[in-house]
Structure formats: structure tokens, C-alpha cells
C-alpha positions in Angstrom: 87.7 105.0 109.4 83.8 106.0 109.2 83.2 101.9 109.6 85.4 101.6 112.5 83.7 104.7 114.3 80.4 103.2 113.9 79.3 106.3 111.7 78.7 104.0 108.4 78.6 100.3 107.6 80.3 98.7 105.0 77.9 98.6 102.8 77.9 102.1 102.7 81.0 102.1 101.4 80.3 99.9 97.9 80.2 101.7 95.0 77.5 100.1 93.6 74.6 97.6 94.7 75.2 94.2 94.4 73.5 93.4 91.6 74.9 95.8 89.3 77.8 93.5 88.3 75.6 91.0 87.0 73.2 93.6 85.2 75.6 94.9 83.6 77.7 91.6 82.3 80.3 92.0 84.6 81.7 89.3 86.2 83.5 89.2 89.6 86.4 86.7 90.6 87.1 86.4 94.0 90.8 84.9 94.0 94.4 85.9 94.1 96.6 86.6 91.2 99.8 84.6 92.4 101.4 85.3 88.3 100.7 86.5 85.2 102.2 85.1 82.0 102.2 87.7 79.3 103.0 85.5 76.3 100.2 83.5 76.9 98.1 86.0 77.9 97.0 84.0 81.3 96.6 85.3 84.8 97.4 82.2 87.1 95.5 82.7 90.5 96.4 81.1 94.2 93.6 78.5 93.4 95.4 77.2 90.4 92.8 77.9 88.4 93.9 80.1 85.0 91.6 83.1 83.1 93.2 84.3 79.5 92.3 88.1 78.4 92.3 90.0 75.8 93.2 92.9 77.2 94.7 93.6 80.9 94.6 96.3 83.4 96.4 96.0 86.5 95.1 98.0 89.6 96.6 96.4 92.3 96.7 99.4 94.5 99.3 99.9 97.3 100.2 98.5 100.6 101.8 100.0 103.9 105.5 100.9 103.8 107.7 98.3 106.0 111.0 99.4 106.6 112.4 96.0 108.1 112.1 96.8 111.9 112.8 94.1 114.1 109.2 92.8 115.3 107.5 94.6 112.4 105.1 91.1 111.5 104.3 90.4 115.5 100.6 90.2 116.6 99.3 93.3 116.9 101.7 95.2 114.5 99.5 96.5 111.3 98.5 99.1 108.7 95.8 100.6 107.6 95.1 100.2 103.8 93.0 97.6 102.9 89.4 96.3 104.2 91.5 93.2 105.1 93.2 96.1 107.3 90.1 97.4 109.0 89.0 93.9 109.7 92.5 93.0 111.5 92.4 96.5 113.8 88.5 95.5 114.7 90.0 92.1 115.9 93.0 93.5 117.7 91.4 96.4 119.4 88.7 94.0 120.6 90.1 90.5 121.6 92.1 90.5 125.3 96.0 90.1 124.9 95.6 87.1 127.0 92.5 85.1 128.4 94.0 85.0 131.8 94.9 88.4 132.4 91.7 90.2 130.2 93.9 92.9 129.3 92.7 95.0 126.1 94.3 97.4 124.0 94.8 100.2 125.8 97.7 102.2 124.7 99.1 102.6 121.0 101.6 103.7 119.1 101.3 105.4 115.3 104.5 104.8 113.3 104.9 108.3 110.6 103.5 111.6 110.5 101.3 111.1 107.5 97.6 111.2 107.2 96.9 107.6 107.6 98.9 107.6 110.5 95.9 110.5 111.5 93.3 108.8 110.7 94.5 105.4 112.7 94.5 107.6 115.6 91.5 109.6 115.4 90.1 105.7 115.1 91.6 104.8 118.1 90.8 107.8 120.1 87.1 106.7 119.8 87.9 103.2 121.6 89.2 105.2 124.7 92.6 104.0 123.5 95.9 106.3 123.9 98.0 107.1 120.9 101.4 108.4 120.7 102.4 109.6 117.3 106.4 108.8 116.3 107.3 111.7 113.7 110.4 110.6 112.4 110.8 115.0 111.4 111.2 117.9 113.5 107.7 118.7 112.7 104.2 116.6 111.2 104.3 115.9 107.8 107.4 117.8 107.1 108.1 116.3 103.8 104.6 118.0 102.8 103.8 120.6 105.2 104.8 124.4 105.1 106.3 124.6 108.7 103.5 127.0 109.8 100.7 124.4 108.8 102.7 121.5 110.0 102.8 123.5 113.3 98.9 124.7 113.2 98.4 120.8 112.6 100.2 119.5 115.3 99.0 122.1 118.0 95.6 120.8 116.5 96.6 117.1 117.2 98.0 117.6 120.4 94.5 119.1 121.6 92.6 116.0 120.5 94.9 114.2 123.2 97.2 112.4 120.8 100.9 112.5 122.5 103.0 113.5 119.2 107.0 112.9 119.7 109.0 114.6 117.1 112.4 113.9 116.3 111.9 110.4 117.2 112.0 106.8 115.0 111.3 103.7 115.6 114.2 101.2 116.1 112.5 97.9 117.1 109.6 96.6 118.1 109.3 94.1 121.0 106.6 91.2 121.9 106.1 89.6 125.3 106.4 85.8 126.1 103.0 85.2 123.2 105.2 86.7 120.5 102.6 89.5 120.7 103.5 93.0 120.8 104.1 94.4 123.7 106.3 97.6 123.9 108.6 99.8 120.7 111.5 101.2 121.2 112.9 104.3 119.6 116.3 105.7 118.0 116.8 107.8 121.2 116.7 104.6 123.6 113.4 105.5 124.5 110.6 102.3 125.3 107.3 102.9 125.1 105.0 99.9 126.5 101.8 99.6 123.4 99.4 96.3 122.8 99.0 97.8 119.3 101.3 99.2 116.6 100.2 101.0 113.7 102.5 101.1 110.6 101.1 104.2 108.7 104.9 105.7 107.1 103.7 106.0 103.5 102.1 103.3 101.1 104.2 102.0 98.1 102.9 100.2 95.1 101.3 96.5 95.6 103.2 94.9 93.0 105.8 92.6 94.1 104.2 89.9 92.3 104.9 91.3 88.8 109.0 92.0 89.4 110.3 89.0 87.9 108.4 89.0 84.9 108.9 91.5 81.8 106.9 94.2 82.6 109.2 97.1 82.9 108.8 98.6 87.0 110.2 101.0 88.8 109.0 101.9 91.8 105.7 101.2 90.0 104.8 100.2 86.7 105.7 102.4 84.0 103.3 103.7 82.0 102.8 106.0 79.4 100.3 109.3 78.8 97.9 106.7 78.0 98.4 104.5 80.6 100.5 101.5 78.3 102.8 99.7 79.6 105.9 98.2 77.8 103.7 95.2 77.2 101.0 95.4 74.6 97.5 95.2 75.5 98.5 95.5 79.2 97.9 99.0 81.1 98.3 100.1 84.7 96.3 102.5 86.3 95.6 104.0 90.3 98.2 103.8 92.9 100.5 100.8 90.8 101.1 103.1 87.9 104.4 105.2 87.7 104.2 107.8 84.4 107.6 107.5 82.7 107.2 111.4 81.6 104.3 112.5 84.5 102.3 115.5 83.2 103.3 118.9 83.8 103.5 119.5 88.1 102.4 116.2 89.0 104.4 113.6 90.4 105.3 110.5 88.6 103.6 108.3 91.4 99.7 109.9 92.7 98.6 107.8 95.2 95.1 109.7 95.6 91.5 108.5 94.9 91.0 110.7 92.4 93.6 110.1 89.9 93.0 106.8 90.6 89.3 107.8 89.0 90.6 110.0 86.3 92.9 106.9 85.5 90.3 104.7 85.1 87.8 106.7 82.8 91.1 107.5 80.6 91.8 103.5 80.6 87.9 102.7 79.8 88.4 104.8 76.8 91.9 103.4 75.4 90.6 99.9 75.8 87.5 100.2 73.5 90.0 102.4 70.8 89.2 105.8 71.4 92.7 106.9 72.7 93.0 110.1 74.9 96.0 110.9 77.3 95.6 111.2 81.1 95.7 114.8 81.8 94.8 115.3 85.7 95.0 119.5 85.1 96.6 121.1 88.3 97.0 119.2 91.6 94.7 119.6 94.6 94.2 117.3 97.5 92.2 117.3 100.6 91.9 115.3 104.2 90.8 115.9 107.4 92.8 116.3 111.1 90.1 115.3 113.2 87.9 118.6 112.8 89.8 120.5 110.4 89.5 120.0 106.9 92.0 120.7 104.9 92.4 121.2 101.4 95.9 122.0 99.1 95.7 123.8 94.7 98.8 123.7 93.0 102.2 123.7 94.4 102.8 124.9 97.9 106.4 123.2 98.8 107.4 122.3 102.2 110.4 125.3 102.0 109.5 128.4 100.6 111.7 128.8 96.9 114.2 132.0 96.5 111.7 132.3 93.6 108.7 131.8 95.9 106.9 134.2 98.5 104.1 133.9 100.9 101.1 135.1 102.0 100.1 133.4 105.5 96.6 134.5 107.7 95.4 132.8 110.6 91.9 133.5 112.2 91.3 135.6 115.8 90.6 131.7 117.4 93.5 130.1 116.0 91.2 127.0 114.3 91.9 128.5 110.2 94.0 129.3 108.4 95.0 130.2 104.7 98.9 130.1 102.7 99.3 131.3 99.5 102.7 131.1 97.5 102.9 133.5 94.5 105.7 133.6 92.1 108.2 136.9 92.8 108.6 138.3 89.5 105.0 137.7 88.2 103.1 137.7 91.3 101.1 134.9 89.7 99.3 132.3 91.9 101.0 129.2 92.2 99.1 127.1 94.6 97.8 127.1 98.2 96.8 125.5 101.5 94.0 125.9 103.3 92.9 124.9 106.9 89.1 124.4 108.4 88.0 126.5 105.3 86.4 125.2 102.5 87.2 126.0 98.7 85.6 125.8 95.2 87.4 123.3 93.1 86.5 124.6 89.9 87.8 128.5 90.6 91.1 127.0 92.4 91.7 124.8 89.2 90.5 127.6 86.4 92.5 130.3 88.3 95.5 127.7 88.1 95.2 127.3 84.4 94.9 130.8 83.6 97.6 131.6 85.8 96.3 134.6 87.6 98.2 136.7 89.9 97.7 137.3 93.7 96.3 140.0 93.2 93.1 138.4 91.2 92.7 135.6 93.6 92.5 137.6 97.0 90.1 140.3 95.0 87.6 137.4 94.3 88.4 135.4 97.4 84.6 135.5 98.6 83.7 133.9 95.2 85.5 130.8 96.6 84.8 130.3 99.8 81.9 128.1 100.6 81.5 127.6 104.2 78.1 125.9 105.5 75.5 128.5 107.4 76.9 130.2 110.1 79.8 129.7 109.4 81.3 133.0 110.3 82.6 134.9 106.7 86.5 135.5 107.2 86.8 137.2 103.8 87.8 141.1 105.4 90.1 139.6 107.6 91.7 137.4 104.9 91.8 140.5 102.4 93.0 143.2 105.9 95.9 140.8 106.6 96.8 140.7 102.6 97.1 144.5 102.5 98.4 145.0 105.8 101.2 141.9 104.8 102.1 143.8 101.1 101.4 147.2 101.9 98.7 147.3 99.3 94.6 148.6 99.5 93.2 145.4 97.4 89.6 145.4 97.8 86.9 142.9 97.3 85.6 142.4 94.0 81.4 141.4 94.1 80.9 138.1 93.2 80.1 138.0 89.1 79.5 134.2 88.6 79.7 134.7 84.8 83.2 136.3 84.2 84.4 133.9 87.2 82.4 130.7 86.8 84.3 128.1 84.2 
């Protein structure tokens, strides 16, 4: 999104300078893998040209959700995944619908409350191009979101000028006389006239080229703790991987850049023969909404749990604001959200582990918060609404980097 903006280049974006591959024997193949024949141990690429291996690790990432709407390949219809991608919304935000009538891209519409989908618009917005967001829910991102933060989100959205429609699917998309999109229309009869429509309802692993072969898949490739697959010699890793047994609180498909890097140090490993087991610790995730970054430890379920209860504090200006879902009978910390305040990784994660109660975590709350300078210290407010919320007198511990600190 940073490339489209104008804030970075591409180049930017490389992990490494050019001439690392080289330096460090590593050849790169620019081709397609069109099949891969496992007996022979032979990838057969769109070029027809062949490359044997010893051993194989498939990391063929994930691609835009299509549901089979009517109109769902026209011009102008697209995700947002791949550079490929990025390229494709440069051309179509850019080039007139028709020479004679120089019309651009002016209006779009955002198919999927995710955080793609917010991204694409953010993107958008920057153009000078409207959005209007379909959320197929009653509220943004309701298969994730806490209906408080999905609310606090969507207020949020809704200020940055993006039209949000709840309650409302698409049904079909439909393209004028150059079979290039030109209006959608919705499950409630509703058209909407759009030159652009962004597919952004969930990814889903990039393997359809491996289903009739005999790797065992699922909705991904199954793998194991060590990220084999039924095949020997051949292991899956990033967002094509599906964990037959996933490790304790993690789902069996993580389609997040940084298990996709935990993945690959724990694959690095197994190859050369020192064998260790993929063992992400606690989940955690973070994003943006425009300005407000967001940031999720643990397990904080879209409906609170009969087991469950909650502690939720927004600030005086209504731009922050904190959940925290503790277990009833222990009072122990199970996991939390967090809105346009920043959190220490490493206390989030240890406190997790050690399963601490509430009680700990709003005491030492200060400890990890890390908000840039002037940045205006919520911490008595967040520890006043606590006490006023359970009827307790909690105060805040000062900060003692060595007991707290892993």
C-alpha cells in the first residue's frame, strides 16, 4: 500500500540487495511451476523447462478469495495480494475507461470487511477515488472483532469518508458494452454504479496446482510440527501450510507474515538435519485502520464465552481504546485488543505464558505501554476505569525492568 501512496518504492520493499542472491550461492528462477512430479523428484515449469531437487519447500503463498460471482474476472475487478496485484490497480486506477469519453476511476467498491479490504481503500482514498465498503456482517470484521472494537473501527472508517454498508453482499457484478466493469449489485437489489471492484473477502491457499497429485491437501497442505508433509523430503511452509495437529491456541491455517518467518527459520533448520518443531508461542497480530494501529495477545473471541469476562476502556476523545478478556474462575489473562495504543511484545507474550491474572497485568500496565513523545500517558485512566468497572483499588506497580523484563 506504502508503494501505491507514493510513501516508498519498491525497492524499498526487497528484503535484500540484489546482489545478495549471487553472494551467497543462491540462485533465482524466474518461471512458473505449472507441476511437480514427486517420484522423479522434478518441478516442470510453464517454460517446459524441468529442475530436479533434493529437497522441496513449497511456499506458494495465498491468493484472493472468489466466490463465483457473476462478472467476478471483468476488467477492472481485482485483489490485492500479490505485486502482480499492485501493478494491475496502478494500471486500472490510471488508464481512462474509454479513449472517447476520458472517464477515470472515480468511484469503487471494496468487496469484505477484512483488513485488506482496508487497506485497498485507504489506497484509494489517496487517488481522490470514493469507496464504499460491502460488509457482508452486521458489523466490520465480525468474524474477528469484539462488537465494541468492530464498532470503534467502523465509526473510525466512516470518518476517513469510506461509505461502509453493513448487512449487505454482493450478488453480481455488471460490465458495460467493453465488458469492463461498470456497476455491482447487492443481495438487497441494491446497484451501485463503480469503474473498479476490489475483491478483498479473505485469502485462501495458492495451491490449486498441487490437488491432483499425491500430496495430501486440505484446505492447505498438511503438514506436521515440523513442517513435513506426507511426501518425503517435501515440506510446506507460510500461508500454503495447514498443521494437521496446530499448536496449542493457534489455528491450523496462519496467514500472517510472521509465522510465515518463524516457518521458514524452523524449515532452514529441518532441511540441513537439525530437527526442531514449529512452536509460534501465544498469538498476536497487528494492522492499521488508517491512523489507528491496532494490535491483538492471545485469544480475544468475537462473542464473549460464559467462561469469559471483560474489561473494556475507551479514552475521553474516543480515538483508544483497550479490551481485556480474563478467565472467570482464575481471573487469569487470556488475551487482548488494543486500539491507537502501542504494546511491548515481549511482556504481552511472557505474561501469556506465565499465565498471569488481571490483576498483574493492569498493576504493570505502564511497563507496557510504549507510546512515542507526547504521546499523552493513559495509564490512570486505564487503571480508574479497571477499579471503577470491578469495584477494586488496584494501584500501579513502578516499573522494575528486572522482575518484568524476559
Amino acid at each position: 500500500m506504502y508503494i501505491y501512496m507514493g510513501h516508498m518504492e519498491f525497492d524499498h520493499t526487497k528484503p535484500y540487495e540484489d546482489y545478495f542472491w549471487k553472494k551467497n550461492k543462491i540462485d533465482l528462477k524466474f518461471d512458473r511451476v505449472d507441476k511437480v512430479d514427486f517420484e522423479k523428484k522434478t518441478l516442470i515449469f510453464q517454460s517446459s523447462e524441468t529442475l530436479e531437487y533434493d529437497k522441496l519447500i513449497i511456499a506458494t503463498g495465498s491468493k484472493p478469495n472468489k466466490f463465483g460471482w457473476p462478472g467476478q474476472d471483468l476488467d477492472g475487478v481485482q485483489g490485492l495480494y500479490s505485486k502482480q496485484d499492485l501493478e494491475l490497480l496502478e494500471k486500472n486506477t490510471h488508464a481512462a475507461l474509454t479513449t472517447e469519453s476520458k472517464r477515470k476511476v472515480k468511484r469503487a467498491v471494496v468487496v469484505g470487511g477484512g483488513l485488506i479490504g482496508v487497506e485497498l481503500a485507504e489506497m484509494l482514498l489517496t487517488r481522490n477515488i470514493q469507496v464504499t465498503f460491502l460488509v457482508k456482517e452486521d458489523r466490520f470484521w465480525g468474524n474477528v472483532l469484539p462488537s465494541e472494537d468492530a464498532n470503534f473501527i467502523l465509526k473510525h472508517l466512516r470518518s476517513h469518508g469510506v461509505e461502509v454498508k453493513l448487512n449487505s453482499e454482493l450478488e453480481e457484478i455488471l460490465a458495460d458494452n467493453r465488458a469492463r466493469v461498470n456497476k455491482i449489485r447487492t443481495k438487497n437489489a441494491e446497484e451501485i454504479e463503480c469503474q473498479l471492484v476490489g475483491l478483498t473477502a479473505g485469502v485462501s491457499p495458492n495451491i490449486s496446482f498441487l490437488k491432483d497429485t499425491s500430496l495430501e491437501i486440505n484446505q492447505g497442505i498438511l503438514v506436521d510440527a515440523h513442517l513435513k508433509t506426507n511426501i518425503p523430503d517435501v515440506y510446506a511452509i507460510g500461508d500454503c501450510a495447514e498443521f494437521r495437529n496446530p499448536p496449542k491456541g493457534r489455528r491450523n491455517i496462519e496467514q500472517v507474515w510472521y509465522t510465515g518467518k518463524m516457518m521458514g527459520l524452523v524449515v532452514g533448520s529441518n532441511v540441513l538435519g537439525k530437527e526442531i518443531e514449529y512452536q509460534p508461542g501465544p498469538w498476536f497480530n497487528s494492522a492499521k485502520f488508517f491512523d489507528i494501529e491496532y494490535q491483538t495477545y492471545g485469544k480475544v473471541g468475537n462473542e464473549l464465552l460464559d467462561s469469559e469476562e471483560k474489561f473494556y476502556w475507551t479514552s475521553n476523545d474516543g480515538l483508544k481504546c483497550i479490551k481485556i478478556i480474563s478467565d472467570k474462575q482464575s481471573n487469569s489473562f487470556i488475551g487482548i485488543n488494543t486500539f491507537g495504543i502501542r504494546l511491548r511484545h515481549n511482556l504481552f507474550d511472557k505474561w501469556l505464558r506465565e499465565e498471569r491474572d488481571t490483576q498483574y497485568v493492569i498493576e504493570h500496565i505502564k511497563s507496557a505501554l510504549f507510546d512515542p513523545e507526547f504521546y499523552k500517558d493513559e495509564t490512570l485512566s486505564i487503571v480508574e476505569a479497571y477499579n471503577q468497572q470491578n469495584g477494586t483499588s488496584f494501584k500501579l506497580k513502578k516499573r522494575n525492568w528486572k522482575s518484568i523484563l524476559p
